[in-house]
C-alpha positions as CSV (number, residue, x, y, z in Angstrom):
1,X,58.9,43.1,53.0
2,X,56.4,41.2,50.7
3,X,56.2,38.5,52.9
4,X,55.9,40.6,55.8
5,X,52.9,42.2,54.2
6,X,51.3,39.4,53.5
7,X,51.5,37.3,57.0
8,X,50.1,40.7,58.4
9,X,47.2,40.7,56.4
10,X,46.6,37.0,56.9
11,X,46.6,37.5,60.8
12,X,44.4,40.0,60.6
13,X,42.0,38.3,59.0
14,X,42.3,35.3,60.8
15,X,41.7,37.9,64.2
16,X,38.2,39.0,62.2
17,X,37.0,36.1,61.3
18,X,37.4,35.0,64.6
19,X,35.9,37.6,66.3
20,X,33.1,37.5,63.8
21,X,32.4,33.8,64.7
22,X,32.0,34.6,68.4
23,X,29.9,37.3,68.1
24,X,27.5,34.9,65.9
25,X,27.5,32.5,69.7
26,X,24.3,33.1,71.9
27,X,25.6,35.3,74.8
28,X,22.9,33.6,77.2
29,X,20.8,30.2,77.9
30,X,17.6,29.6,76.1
31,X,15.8,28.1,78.5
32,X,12.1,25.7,77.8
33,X,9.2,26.5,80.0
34,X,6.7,24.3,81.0
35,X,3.3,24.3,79.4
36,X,1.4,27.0,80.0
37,X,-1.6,26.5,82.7
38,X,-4.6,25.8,81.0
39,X,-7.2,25.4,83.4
40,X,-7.9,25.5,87.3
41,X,-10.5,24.8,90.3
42,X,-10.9,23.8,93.4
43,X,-12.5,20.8,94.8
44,X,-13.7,19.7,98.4
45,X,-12.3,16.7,100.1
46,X,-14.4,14.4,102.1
47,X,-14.3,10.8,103.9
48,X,-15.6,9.1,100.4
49,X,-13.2,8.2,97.3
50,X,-14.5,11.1,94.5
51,X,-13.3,11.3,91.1
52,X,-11.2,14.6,90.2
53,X,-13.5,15.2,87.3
54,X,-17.0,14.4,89.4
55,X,-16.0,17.2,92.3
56,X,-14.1,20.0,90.5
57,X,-15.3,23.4,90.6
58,X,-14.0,25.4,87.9
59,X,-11.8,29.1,88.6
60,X,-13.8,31.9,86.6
61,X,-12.2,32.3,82.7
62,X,-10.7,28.9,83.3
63,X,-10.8,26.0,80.9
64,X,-13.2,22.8,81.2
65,X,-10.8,20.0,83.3
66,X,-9.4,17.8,80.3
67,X,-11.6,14.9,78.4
68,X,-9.5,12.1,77.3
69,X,-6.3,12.1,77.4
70,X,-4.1,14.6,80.0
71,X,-1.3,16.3,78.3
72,X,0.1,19.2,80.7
73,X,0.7,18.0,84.5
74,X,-2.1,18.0,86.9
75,X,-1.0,20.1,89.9
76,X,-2.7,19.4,93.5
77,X,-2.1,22.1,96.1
78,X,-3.1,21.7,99.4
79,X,-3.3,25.3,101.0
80,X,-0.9,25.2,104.8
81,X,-4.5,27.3,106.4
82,X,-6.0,23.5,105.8
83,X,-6.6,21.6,108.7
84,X,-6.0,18.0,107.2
85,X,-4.4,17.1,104.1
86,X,-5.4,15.3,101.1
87,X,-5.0,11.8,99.7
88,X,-4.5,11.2,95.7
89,X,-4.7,8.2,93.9
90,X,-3.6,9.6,90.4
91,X,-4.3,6.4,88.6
92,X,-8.3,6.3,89.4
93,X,-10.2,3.7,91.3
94,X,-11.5,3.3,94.9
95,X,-9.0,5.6,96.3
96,X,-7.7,4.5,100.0
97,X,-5.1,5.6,102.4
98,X,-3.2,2.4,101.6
99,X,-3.4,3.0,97.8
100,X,-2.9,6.6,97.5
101,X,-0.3,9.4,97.9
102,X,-0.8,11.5,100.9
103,X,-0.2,15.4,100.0
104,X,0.1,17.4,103.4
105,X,-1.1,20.7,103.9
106,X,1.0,24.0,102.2
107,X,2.5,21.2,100.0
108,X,1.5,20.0,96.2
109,X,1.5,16.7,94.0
110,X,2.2,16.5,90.4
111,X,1.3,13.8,87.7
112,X,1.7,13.4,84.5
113,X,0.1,10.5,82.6
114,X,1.8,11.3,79.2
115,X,-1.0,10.6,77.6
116,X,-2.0,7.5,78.1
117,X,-4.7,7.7,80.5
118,X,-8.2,9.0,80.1
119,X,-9.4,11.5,82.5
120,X,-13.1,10.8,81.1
121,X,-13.0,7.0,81.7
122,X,-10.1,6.5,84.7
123,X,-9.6,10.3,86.2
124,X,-7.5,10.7,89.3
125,X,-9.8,10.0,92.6
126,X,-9.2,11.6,96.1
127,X,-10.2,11.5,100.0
128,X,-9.7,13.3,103.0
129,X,-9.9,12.7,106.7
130,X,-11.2,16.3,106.8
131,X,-12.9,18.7,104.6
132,X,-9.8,20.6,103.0
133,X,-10.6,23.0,99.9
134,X,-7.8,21.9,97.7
135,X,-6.5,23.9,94.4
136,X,-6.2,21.9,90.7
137,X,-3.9,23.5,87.8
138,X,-3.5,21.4,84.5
C-alpha cells in the first residue's frame, strides 16, 4: 500500500511538472519586422541619368535621404497611373538602359547596399523614357 502511495505521488508529479513546462513554451511565433521607414519622396524621371540624391523631393515630416552609408532598403515604386516606367541603376554612375534595372509601372525595386556604399559620393542614379513621378521609401 506504501508503495502504491508512493508511485501515485511520483506520477503526479511528474503530470505537473510537465504540464508546468508546457505552459512556460511560447503559444505563438515571434516574428522580426523590417526596419521601420525612415524617410520618403518623390522624384521626376526624365531622358538624362540623375542621381537619387540630386532629384528627390522630400514627403512633408519625412527624414533628409541618407548621407553616407544606406542602412534600411531603398524602395522604388513606380505608381501603375504612370505612363512609362523607370530605369535604376542602384550602384551609381551614368545610368543607361543597358546598365540599369528597368522597374515597370504599378511595380517596385528594392536595394540594399548593406552598408557599404555611400549615398553622398556613389548614390543610385535613374532615367526615364517619360516623365513618371516615382515614390522613394528608405
Amino acid at each position: 500500500m506504501r508503495a502504491r502511495l508512493l508511485l501515485t505521488g511520483l506520477i503526479v508529479m511528474a503530470v505537473l511538472s510537465g504540464a508546468a513546462a508546457l505552459a512556460q513554451q511560447p503559444t505563438s511565433k515571434v516574428y522580426t519586422l523590417p526596419p521601420p521607414i525612415i524617410g520618403q519622396g518623390n522624384i521626376t524621371a526624365s531622358s538624362t541619368s540623375t542621381a537619387i540624391n540630386a532629384a528627390i523631393t522630400l514627403a512633408p515630416n519625412s527624414g533628409a535621404f541618407p548621407v553616407g552609408t544606406l542602412i534600411n532598403p531603398l524602395f522604388v515604386k513606380v505608381p501603375a497611373s504612370a505612363a512609362a516606367g523607370i530605369t535604376i541603376c542602384w550602384q551609381g554612375g551614368l545610368c543607361t538602359a543597358a546598365k540599369g534595372e528597368y522597374i515597370s509601372p504599378s511595380e517596385q525595386g528594392q536595394w540594399r547596399s548593406l552598408g557599404t556604399q555611400n549615398m553622398t559620393t556613389n548614390p543610385p542614379t535613374f532615367l526615364s523614357t517619360g516623365t513618371p513621378t516615382v515614390t522613394l521609401e528608405w
